[in-house]
Backbone atoms as SQL, in Angstrom:
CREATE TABLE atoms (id INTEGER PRIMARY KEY, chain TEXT, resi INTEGER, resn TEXT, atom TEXT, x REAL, y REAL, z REAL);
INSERT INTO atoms VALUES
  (1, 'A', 1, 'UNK', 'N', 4.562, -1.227, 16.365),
  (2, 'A', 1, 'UNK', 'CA', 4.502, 0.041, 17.053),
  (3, 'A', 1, 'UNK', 'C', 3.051, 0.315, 17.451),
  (4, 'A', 2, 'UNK', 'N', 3.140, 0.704, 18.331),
  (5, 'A', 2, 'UNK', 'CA', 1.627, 1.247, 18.942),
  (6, 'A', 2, 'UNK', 'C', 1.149, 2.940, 18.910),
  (7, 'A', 3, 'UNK', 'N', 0.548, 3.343, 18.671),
  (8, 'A', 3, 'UNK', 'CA', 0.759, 4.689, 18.197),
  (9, 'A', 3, 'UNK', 'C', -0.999, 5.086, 18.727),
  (10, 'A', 4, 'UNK', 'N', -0.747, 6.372, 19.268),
  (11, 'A', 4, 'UNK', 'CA', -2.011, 6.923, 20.315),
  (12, 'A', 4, 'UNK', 'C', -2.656, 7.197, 19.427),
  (13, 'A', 5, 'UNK', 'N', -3.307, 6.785, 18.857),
  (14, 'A', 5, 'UNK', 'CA', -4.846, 7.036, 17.442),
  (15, 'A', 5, 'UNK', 'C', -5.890, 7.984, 18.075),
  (16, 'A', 6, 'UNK', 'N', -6.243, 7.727, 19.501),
  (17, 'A', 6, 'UNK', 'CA', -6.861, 9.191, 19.683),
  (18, 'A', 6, 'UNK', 'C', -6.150, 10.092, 19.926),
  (19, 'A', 7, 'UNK', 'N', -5.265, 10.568, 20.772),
  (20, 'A', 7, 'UNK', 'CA', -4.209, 11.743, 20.734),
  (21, 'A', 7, 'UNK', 'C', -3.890, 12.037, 19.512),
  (22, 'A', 8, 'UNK', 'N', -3.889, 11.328, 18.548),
  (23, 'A', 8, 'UNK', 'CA', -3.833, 11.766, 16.933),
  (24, 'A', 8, 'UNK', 'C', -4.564, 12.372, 16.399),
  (25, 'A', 9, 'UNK', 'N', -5.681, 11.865, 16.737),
  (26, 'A', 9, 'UNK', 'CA', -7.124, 12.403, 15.947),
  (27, 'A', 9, 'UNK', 'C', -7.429, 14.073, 16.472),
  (28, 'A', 10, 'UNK', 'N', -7.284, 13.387, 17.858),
  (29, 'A', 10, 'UNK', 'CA', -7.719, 15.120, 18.592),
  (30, 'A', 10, 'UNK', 'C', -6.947, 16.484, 18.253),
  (31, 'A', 11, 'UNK', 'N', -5.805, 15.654, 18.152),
  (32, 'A', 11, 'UNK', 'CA', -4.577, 16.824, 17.550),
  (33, 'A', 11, 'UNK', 'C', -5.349, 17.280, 16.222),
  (34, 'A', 12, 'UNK', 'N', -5.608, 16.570, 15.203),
  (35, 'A', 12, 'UNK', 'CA', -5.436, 16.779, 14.038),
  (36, 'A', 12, 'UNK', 'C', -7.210, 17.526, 14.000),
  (37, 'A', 13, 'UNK', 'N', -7.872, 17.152, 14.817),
  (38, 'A', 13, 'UNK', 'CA', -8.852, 18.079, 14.748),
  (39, 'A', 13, 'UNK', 'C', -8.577, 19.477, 15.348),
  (40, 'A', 14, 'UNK', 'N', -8.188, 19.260, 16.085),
  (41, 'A', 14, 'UNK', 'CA', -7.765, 20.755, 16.979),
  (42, 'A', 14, 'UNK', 'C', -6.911, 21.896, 15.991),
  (43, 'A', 15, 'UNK', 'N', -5.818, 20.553, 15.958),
  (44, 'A', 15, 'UNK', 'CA', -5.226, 22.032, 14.617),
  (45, 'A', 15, 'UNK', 'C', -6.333, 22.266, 13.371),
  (46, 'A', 16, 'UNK', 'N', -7.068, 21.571, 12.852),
  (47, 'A', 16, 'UNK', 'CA', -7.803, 21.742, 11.827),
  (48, 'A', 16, 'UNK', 'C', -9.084, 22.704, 11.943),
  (49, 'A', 17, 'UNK', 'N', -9.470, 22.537, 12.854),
  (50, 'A', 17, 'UNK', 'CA', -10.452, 24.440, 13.939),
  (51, 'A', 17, 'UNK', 'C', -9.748, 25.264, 14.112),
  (52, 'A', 18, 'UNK', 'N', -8.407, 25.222, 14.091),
  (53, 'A', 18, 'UNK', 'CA', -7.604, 26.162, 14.709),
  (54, 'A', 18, 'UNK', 'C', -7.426, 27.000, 12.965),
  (55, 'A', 19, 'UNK', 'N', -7.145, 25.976, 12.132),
  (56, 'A', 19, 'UNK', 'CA', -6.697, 26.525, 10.969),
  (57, 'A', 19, 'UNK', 'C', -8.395, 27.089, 9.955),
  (58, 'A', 20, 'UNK', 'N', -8.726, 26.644, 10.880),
  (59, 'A', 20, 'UNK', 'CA', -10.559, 26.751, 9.689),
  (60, 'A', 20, 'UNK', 'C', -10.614, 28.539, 10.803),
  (61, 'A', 21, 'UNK', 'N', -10.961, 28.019, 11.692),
  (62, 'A', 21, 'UNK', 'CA', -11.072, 30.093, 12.423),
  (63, 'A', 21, 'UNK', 'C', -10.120, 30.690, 11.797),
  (64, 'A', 22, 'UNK', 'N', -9.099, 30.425, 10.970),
  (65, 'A', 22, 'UNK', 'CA', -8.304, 31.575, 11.224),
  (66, 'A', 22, 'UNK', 'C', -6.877, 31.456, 11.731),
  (67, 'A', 23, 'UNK', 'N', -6.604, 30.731, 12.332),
  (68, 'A', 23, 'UNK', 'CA', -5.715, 30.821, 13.360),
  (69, 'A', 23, 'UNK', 'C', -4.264, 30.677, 12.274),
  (70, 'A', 24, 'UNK', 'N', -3.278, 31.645, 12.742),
  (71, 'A', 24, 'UNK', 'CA', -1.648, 30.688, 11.611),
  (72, 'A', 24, 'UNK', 'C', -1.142, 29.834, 12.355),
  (73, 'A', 25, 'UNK', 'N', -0.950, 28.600, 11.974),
  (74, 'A', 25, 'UNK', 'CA', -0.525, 27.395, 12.718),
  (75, 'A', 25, 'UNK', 'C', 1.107, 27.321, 12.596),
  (76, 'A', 26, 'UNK', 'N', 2.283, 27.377, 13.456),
  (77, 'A', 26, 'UNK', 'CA', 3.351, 27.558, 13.392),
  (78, 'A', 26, 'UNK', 'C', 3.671, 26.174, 12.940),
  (79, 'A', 27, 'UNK', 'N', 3.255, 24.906, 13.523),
  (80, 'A', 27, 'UNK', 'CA', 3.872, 23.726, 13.158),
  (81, 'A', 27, 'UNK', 'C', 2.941, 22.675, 12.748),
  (82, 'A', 28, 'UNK', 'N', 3.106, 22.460, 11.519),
  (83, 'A', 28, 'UNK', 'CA', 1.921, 21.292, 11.603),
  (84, 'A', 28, 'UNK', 'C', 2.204, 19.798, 11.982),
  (85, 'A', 29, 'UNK', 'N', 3.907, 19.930, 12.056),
  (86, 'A', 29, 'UNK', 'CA', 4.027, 18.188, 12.436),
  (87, 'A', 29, 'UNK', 'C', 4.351, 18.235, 14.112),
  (88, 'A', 30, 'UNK', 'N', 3.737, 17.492, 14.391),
  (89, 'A', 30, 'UNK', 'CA', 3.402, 17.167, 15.987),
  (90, 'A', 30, 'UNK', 'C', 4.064, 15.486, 16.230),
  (91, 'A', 31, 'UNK', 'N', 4.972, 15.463, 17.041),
  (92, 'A', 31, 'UNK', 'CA', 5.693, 14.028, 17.712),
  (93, 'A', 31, 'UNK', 'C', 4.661, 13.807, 18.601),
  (94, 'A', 32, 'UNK', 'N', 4.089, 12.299, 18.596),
  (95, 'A', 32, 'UNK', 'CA', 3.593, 11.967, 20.031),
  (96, 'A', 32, 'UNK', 'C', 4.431, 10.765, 20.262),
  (97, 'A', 33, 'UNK', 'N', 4.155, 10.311, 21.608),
  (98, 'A', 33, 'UNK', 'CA', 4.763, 9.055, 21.865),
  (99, 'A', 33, 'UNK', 'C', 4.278, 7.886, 21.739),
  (100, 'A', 34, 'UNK', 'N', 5.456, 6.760, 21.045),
  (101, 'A', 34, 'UNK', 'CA', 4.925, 5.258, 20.351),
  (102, 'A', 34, 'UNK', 'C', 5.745, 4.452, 21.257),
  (103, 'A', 35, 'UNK', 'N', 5.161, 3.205, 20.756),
  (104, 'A', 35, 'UNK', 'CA', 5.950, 2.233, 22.064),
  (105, 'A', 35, 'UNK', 'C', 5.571, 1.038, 20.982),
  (106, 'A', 36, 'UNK', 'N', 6.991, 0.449, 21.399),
  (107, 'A', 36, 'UNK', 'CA', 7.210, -0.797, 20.717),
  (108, 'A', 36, 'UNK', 'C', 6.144, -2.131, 21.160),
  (109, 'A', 37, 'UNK', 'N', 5.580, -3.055, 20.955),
  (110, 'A', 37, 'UNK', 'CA', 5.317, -3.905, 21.092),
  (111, 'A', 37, 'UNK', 'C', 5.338, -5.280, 20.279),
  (112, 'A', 38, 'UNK', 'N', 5.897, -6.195, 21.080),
  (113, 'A', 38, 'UNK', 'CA', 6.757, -6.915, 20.411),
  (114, 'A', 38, 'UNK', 'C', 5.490, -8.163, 20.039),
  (115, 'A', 39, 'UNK', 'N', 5.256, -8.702, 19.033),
  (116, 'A', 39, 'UNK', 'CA', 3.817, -9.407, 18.641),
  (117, 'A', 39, 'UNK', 'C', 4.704, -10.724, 18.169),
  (118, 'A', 40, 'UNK', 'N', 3.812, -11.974, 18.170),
  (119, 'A', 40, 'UNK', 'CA', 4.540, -13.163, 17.133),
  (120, 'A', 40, 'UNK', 'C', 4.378, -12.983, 15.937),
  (121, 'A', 41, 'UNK', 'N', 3.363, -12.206, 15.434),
  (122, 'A', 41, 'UNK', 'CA', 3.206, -11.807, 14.014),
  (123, 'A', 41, 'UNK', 'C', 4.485, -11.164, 13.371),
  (124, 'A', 42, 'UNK', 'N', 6.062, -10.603, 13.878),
  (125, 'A', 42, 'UNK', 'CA', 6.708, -9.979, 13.849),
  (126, 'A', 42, 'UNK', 'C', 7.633, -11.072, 13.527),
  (127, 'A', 43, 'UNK', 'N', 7.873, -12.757, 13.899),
  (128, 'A', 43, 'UNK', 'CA', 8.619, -13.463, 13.992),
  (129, 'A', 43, 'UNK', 'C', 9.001, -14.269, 12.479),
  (130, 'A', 44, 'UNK', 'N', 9.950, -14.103, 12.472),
  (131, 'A', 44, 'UNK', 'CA', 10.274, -15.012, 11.064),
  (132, 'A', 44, 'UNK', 'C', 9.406, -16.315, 10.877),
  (133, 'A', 45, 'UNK', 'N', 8.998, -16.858, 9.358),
  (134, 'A', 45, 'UNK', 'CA', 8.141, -18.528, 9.585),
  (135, 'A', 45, 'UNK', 'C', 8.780, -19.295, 9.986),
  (136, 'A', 46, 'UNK', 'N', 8.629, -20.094, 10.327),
  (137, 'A', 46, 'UNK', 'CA', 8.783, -21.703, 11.167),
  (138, 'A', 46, 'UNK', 'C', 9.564, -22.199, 9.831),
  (139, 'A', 47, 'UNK', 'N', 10.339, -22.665, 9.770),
  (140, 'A', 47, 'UNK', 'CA', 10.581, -24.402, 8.691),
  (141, 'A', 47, 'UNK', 'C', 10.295, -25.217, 9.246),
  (142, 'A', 48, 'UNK', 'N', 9.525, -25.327, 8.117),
  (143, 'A', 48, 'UNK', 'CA', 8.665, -27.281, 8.246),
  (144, 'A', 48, 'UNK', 'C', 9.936, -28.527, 7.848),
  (145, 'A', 49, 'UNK', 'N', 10.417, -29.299, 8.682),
  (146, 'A', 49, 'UNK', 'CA', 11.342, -30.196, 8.596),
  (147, 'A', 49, 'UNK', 'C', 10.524, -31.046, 7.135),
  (148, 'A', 50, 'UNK', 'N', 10.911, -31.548, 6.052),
  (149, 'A', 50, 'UNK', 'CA', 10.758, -32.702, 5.104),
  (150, 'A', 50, 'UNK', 'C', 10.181, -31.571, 3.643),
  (151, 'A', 51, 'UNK', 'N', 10.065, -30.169, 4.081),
  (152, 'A', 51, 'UNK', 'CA', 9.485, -29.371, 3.099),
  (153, 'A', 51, 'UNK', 'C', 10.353, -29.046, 1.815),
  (154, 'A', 52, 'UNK', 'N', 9.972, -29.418, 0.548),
  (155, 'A', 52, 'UNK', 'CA', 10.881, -28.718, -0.437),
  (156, 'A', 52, 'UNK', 'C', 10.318, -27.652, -1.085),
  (157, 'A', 53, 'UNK', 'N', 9.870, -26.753, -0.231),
  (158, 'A', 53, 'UNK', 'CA', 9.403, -25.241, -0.865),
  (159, 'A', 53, 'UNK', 'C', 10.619, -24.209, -0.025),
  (160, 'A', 54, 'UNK', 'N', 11.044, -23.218, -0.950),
  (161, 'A', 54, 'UNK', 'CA', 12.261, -22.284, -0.377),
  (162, 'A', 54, 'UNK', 'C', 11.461, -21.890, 0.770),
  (163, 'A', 55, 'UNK', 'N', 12.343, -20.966, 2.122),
  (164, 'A', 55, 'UNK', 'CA', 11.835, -20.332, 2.556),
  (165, 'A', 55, 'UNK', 'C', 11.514, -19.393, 1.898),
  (166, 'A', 56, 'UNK', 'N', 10.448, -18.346, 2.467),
  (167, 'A', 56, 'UNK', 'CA', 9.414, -16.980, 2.137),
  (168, 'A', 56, 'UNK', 'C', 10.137, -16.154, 2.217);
């Protein structure tokens, strides 16, 4: 998942000035939008043909 780390941050500062002045904050959980990205790091291991270790 890819997830907006600055739109995060800014949020979480913004509400956090908002809540340090004073302010009553109605919601503190905020949805932003994530997006899948599909990586090879995500892919099951390979079997090594002649290997006698279980798969992981």
């Amino acid at each position: 998942m890819r997830q907006p780390l600055f739109d995060m941050a800014a949020m979480a500062a913004t509400t956090l000035l908002r809540i340090i002045d004073g302010e009553h904050v109605e919601n503190l959980r905020l949805e932003l939008a994530t997006r899948l990205v599909a990586r090879g790091s995500t892919a099951p291991p390979l079997l090594v043909t002649g290997s006698t270790a279980p798969p992981a």
